[in-house]
C-alpha positions in Angstrom: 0.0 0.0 0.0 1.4 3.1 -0.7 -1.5 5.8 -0.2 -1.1 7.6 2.8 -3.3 6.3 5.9 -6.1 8.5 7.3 -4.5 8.2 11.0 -4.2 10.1 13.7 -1.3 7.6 14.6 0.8 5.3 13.4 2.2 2.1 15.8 4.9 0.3 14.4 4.7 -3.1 15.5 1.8 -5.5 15.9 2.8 -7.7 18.8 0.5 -7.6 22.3 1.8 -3.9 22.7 1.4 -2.3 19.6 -2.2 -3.9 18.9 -3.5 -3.2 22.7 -1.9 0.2 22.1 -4.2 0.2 19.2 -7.6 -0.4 20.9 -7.4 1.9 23.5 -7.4 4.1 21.5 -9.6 2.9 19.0 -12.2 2.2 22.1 -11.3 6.5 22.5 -12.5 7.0 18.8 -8.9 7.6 17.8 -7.7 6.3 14.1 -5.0 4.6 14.0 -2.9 2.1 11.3 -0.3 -0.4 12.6 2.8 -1.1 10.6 3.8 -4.8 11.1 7.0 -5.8 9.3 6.1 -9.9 8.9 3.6 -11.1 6.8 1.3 -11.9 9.7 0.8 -12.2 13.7 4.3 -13.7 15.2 4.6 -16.5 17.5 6.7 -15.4 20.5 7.4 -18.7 23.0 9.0 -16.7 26.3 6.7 -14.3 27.7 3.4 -16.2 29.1 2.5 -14.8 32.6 0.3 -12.5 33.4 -0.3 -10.6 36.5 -3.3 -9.4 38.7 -3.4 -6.1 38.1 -2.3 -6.6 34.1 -5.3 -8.4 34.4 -7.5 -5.9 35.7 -6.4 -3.7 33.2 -7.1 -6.2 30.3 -11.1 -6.4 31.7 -10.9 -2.4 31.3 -10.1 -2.9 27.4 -12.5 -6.2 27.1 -10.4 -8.5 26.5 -9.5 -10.6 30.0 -12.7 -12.7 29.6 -11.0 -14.3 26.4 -8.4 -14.9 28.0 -9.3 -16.6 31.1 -11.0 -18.9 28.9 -7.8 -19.8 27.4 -5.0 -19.8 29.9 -4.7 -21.5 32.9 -4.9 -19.6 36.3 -2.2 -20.1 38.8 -3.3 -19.4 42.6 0.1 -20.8 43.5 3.6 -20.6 42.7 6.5 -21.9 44.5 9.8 -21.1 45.3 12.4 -24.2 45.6 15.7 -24.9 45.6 17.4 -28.3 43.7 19.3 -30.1 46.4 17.0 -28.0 49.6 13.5 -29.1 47.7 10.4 -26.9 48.4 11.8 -23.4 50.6 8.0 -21.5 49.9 4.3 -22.1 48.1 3.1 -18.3 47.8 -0.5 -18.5 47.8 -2.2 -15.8 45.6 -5.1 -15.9 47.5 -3.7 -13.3 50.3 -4.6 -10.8 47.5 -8.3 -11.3 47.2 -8.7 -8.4 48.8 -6.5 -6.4 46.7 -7.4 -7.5 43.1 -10.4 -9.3 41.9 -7.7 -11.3 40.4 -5.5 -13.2 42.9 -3.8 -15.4 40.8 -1.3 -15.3 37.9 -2.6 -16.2 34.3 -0.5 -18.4 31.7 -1.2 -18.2 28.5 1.1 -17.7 25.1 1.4 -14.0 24.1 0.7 -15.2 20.7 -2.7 -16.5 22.2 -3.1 -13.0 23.3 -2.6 -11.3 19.5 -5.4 -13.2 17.8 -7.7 -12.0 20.6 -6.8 -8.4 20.0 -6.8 -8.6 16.2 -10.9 -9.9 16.5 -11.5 -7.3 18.9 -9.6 -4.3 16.7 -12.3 -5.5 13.7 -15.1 -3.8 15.1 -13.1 -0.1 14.7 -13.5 1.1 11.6 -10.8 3.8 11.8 -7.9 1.4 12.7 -6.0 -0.4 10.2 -3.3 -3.4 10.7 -1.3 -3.4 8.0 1.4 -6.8 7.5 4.4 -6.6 5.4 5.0 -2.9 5.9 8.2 -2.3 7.4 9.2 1.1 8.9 12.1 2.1 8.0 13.2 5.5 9.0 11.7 8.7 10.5 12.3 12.3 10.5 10.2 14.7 12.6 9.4 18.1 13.0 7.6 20.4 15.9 3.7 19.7 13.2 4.8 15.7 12.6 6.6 12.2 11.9 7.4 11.6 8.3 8.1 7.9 8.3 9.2 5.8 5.1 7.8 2.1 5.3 9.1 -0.4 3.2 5.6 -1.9 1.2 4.9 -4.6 -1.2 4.7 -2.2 -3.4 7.6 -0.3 -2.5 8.9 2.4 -0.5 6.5 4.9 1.1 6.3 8.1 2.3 3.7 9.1 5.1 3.4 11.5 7.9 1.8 11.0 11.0 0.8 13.1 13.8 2.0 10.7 16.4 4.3 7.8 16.1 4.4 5.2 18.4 7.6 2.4 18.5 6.1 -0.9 19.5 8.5 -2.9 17.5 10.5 -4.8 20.3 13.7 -5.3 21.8 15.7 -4.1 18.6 12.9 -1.4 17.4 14.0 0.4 14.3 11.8 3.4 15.4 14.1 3.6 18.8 17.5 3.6 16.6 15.8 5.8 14.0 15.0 8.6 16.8 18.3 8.2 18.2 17.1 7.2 21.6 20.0 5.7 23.6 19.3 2.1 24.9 20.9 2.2 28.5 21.8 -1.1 30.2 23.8 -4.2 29.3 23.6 -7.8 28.3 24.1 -10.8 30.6 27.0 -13.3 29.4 25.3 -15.9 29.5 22.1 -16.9 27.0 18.6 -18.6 28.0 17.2 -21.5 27.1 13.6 -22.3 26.6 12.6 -26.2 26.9 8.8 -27.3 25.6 7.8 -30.9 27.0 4.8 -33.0 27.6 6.3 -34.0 31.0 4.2 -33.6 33.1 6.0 -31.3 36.5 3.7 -31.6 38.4 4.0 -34.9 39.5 6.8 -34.3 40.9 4.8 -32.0 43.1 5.3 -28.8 41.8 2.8 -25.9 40.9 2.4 -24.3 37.7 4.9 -22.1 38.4 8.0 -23.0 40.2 11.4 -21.4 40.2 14.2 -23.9 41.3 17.5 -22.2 42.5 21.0 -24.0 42.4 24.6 -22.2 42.2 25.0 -24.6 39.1 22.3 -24.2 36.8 18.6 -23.1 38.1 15.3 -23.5 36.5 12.0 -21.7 36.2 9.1 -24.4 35.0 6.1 -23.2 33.9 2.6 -25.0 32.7 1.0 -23.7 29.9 -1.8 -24.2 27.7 -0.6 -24.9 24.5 -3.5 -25.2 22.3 -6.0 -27.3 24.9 -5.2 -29.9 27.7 -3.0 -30.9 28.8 -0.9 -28.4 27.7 2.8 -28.1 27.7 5.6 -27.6 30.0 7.9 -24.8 30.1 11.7 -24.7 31.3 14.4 -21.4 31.3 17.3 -22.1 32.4 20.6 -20.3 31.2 23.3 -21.4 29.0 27.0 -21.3 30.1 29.0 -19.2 27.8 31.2 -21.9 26.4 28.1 -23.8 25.5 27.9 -23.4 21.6 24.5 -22.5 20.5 24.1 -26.1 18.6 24.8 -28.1 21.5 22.6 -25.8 24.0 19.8 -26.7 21.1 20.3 -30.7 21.0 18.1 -32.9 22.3 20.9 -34.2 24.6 21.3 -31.0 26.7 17.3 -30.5 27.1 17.2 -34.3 28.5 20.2 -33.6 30.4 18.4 -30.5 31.7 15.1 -32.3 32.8 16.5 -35.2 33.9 18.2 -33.1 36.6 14.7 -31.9 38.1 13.5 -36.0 37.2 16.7 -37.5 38.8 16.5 -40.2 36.1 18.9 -41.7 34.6 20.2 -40.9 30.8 18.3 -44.3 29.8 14.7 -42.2 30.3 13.9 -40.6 27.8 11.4 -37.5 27.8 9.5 -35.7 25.1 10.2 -32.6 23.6 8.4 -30.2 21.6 10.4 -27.5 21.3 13.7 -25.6 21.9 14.7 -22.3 21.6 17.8 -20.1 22.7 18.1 -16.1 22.7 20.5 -13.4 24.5 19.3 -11.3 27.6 19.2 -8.0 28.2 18.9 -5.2 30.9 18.2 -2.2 29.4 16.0 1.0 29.6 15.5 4.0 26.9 17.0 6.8 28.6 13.4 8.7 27.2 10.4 7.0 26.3 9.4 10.0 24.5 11.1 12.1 22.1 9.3 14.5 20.7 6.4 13.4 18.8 7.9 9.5 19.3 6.9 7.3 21.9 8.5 4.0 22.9 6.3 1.1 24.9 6.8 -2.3 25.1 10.3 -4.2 24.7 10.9 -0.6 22.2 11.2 0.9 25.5 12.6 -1.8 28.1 14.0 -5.1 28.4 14.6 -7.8 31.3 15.2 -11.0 31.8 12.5 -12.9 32.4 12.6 -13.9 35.9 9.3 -12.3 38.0 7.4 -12.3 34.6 7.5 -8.4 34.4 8.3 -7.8 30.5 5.2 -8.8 28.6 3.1 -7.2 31.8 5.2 -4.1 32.1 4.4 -3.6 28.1 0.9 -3.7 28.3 1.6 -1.4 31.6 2.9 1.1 29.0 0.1 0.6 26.4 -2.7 1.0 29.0 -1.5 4.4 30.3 -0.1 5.6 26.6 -3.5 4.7 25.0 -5.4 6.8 26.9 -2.7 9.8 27.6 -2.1 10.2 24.0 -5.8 9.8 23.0 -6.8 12.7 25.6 -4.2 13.9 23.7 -5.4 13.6 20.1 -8.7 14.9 21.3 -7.7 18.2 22.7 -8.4 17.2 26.3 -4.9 17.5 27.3 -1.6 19.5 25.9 1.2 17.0 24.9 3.2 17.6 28.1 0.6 15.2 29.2 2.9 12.5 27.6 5.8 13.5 29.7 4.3 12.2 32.4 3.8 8.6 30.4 7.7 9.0 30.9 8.1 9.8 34.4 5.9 6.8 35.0 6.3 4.5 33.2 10.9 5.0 33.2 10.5 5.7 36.8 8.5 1.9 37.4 10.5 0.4 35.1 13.9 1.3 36.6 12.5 1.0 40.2 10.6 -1.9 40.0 11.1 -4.3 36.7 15.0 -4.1 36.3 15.9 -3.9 40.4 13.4 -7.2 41.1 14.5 -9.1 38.2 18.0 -8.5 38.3 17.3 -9.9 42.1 15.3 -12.6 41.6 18.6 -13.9 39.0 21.1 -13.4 41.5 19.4 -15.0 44.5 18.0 -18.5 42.0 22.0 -18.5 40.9 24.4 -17.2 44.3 26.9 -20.0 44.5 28.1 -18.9 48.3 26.5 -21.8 50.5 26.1 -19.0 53.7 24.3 -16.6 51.3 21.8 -19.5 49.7 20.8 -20.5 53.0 20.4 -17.2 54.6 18.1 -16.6 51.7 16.3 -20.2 51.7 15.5 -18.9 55.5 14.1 -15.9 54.7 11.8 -17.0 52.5 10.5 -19.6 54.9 9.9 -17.1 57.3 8.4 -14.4 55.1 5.7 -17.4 53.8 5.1 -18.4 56.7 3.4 -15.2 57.6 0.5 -13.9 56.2 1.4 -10.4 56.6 5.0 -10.2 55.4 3.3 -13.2 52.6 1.0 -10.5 51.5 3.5 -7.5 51.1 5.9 -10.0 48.5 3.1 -10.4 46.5 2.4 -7.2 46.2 5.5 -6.8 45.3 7.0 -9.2 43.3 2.9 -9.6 41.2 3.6 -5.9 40.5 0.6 -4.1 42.7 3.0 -2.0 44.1 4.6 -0.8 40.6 1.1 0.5 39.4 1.0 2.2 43.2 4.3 4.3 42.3 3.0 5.1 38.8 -0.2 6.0 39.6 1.9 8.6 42.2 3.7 10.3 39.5 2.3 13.5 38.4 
């Protein structure tokens, strides 16, 4: 396509972010087209969690009662250690008084996608548009003049507003000249798909096992109906090559230690992938008439859960800043604030608890692990210290701070 949209923004990327991004304001009578650079809705295997208040917000755009009738809800997740065994269960439930969710949702982002695509049909003025690849961008104080790679050829178009929803390596980001503060672990993550079934070995549907050697994070989800599929992350040594890391020997290996089987047994797998982790924040999540949200703006590892839920964090609260703004019910320093908030969160809450959730499933010094293995006992065993973790570590608190932030 190479007519100019009739938009009142553009959203480059059409992953959870960018599309929810989309409805809100869509569901604010705002136009809108969304650039995605494949030919069609990507499947994405890591992120899958989603927490209480991401799903409160997902009821306020209509789209949490698909969902639920998709994923599997998870009123407990544990906390263990390999050679210890079971250190805490964290029971969801001390939340029910906080969230009319207590529990954590799995479900496949790309499960998420298809529901956002059926609920964007009913807006006429929004438009998803595959195989159009942005490009590059130039802006001025009036608008964004963005070239977009079509299949039939290059484009020009301006838009008022341009938001980057286009991931971890966004184009739009590098094309603003937005500096991408942080770093990038040594070490790589795997992610292991099996029909095992954990559980019997007596863990929940979410369990995070620590060990100074290698630890694991297991997760049960849905797949495409029951019984679903096991999850495991666990990280790669450096001097692991990517080709061995992606055998089927090292993903036996890797269950067998959780199994204590021996190499004659044999478990199936469905899938294995590998990828490089980051911690890093845009140093501005706006610039100008640009807006970042999503992996665009922030990355983690994945260890809490916080990514995919800090994303749609972002596209809740720049949905409905930037339509107010669209609409002449706010000036644009409204969407300054989107980046007190929403950096401020980020740096406060998503990169500090999962940069300590890695280092306390991997410490190798046997005082530290079991000064820590105690304090979690004790903190679970009471119901009030219980109840401030998870308010913590299931995000509550973030959305507390942002909500602060004028």
């Amino acid at each position: 396509m190479l007519e100019q949209p009739n938009a009142q923004v553009m959203i480059a990327g059409a992953g959870p972010v960018g599309l929810l991004t989309a409805l809100v304001l869509a569901q604010r009578g705002v136009s809108c087209v969304v650039l995605e650079a494949e030919p069609g809705l990507t499947k994405d295997l890591r992120a899958g969690t989603f927490h209480p208040p991401t799903l409160e917000m997902l009821h306020q755009a209509g789209v949490a009662d698909d969902m639920l009738a998709l994923g599997i809800q998870v009123p407990r997740w544990q906390s263990c250690d390999l050679a210890h065994g079971l250190v805490a269960e964290w029971d969801l439930g001390l939340l029910k008084n906080d969230t009319p969710y207590p529990f954590r949702l799995h479900l496949e982002q790309h499960r998420l996608t298809p529901i956002l695509m059926d609920k964007l049909k009913a807006f006429a003025h929004v438009q998803v548009l595959f195989n159009h690849r942005f490009e590059s961008l130039t802006q001025n104080a009036d608008d964004v003049t963005v070239r977009v790679a079509t299949p039939d050829g290059l484009a020009t178009w301006r838009t008022p507003w341009l938001v980057a929803a286009d991931g971890g390596r966004s184009q739009v980001r590098k094309s603003a000249e937005i500096e991408f503060a942080g770093y990038t672990w040594p070490e790589r993550y795997s992610v292991i798909s099996t029909t095992f079934d954990f559980g019997t070995l007596g863990y929940t549907e979410n369990a995070y096992i620590s060990d100074p050697e290698q630890w694991v994070a297991v997760f049960k989800m849905p797949d495409v109906g029951p019984p679903g599929l096991w999850r495991m992350t666990l990280p790669v040594a450096q001097d692991v090559p990517d080709d061995v890391a992606m055998a089927g020997p090292y993903a036996q290996h890797a269950i067998r230690r959780l199994t204590g089987a021996g190499p004659e047994v044999m478990y199936p797998l469905v899938h294995q992938s590998i990828y490089s982790v980051h911690q890093r924040v845009a140093v501005s999540l706006r610039k100008h008439r640009v807006l970042l949200a999503g992996d665009a703006a922030h990355v983690n590892n994945p260890l809490g859960g916080f990514g995919l839920n800090s994303g749609i964090h972002d596209a809740m609260s720049l949905g409905g800043m930037l339509a107010q703004v669209v609409q002449g019910e706010a000036d644009d320093s409204l969407l300054d604030r989107y980046h007190r908030q929403r950096h401020t969160v980020n740096m406060e809450y998503v990169q500090q608890l999962s940069v300590k959730n890695k280092k306390n499933l991997e410490e190798k010094d046997p005082e530290q692990r079991a000064l820590r293995i105690r304090e979690l006992e004790e903190t679970c065993a009471d119901p009030v210290k219980a109840r401030a973790f998870l308010l913590n570590s299931s995000m509550v608190n973030s959305i507390a701070r942002a909500n602060a932030i004028l």
